[in-house]
N, C-alpha and C positions, 0 to 999 in steps of 0.2 A: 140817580138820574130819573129813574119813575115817580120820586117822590118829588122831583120839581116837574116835570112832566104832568104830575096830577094837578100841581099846585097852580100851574103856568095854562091847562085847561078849563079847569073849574071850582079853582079857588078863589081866595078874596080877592078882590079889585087891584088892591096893588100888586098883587103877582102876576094877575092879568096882563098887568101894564106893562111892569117890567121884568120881560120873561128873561132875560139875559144875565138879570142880577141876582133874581131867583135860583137860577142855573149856578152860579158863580158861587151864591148864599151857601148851599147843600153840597157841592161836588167839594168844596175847597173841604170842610170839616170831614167830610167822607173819606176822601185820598189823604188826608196825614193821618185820619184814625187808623183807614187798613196798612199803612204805611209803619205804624206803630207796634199793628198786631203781627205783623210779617215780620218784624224787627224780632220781637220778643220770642216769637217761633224759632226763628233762625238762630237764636241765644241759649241754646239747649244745653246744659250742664253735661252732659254724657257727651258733647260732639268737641271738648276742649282738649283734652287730651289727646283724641285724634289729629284735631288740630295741630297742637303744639307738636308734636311728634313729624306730622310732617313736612312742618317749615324747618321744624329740627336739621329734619332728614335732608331738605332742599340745601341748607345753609352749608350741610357738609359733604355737598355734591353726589350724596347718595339717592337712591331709587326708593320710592312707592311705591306699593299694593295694596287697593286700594280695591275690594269685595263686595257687591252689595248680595244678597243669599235671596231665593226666594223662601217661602212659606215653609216649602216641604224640605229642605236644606240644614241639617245641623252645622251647627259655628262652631260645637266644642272640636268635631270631626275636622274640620277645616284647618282650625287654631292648631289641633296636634299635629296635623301635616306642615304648616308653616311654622311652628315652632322645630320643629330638627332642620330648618334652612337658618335660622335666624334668632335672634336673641330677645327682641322684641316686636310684639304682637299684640296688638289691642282691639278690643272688641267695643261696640256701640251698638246698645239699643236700637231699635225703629220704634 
């Protein structure tokens, strides 16, 4: 939007003109680019498993625990407590 914003103040003639299509020209490629990159974020190899595991777990009307740790928080420490409740336990990167 700043980049029609510059274009639509003091760019060439035709943008001058039509500031509306200029607007349209640049937001349109910009929202399915970020829309792409947010996609591909969201597609993280380490977060499938998790996944799978817990529609698994939905489908066979069982419960989730579902952890997020801060910084200073060990996951092995955590893991071996949840593991003598349970059989399986998965861990995911940040």
């Amino acid at each position: 939007m700043a980049v029609a914003f510059l274009l639509t103040q003091y760019g060439p003639a035709l943008t001058q003109q039509n500031p509306l299509f200029t607007y349209i020209a640049l937001i349109s490629p910009g929202l399915f680019i970020g829309m792409f990159i947010a996609g591909l974020i969201a597609l993280r190899p380490d977060r499938n498993e998790l996944v799978r595991n817990v529609s698994e777990a939905a489908r066979n009307g069982k419960s989730t625990l579902i952890i997020n740790l801060r910084k200073s928080q060990c996951a092995n420490t955590i893991s071996g407590l949840l593991q003598q409740k349970s059989d399986n336990v998965v861990q995911s990167i940040k």
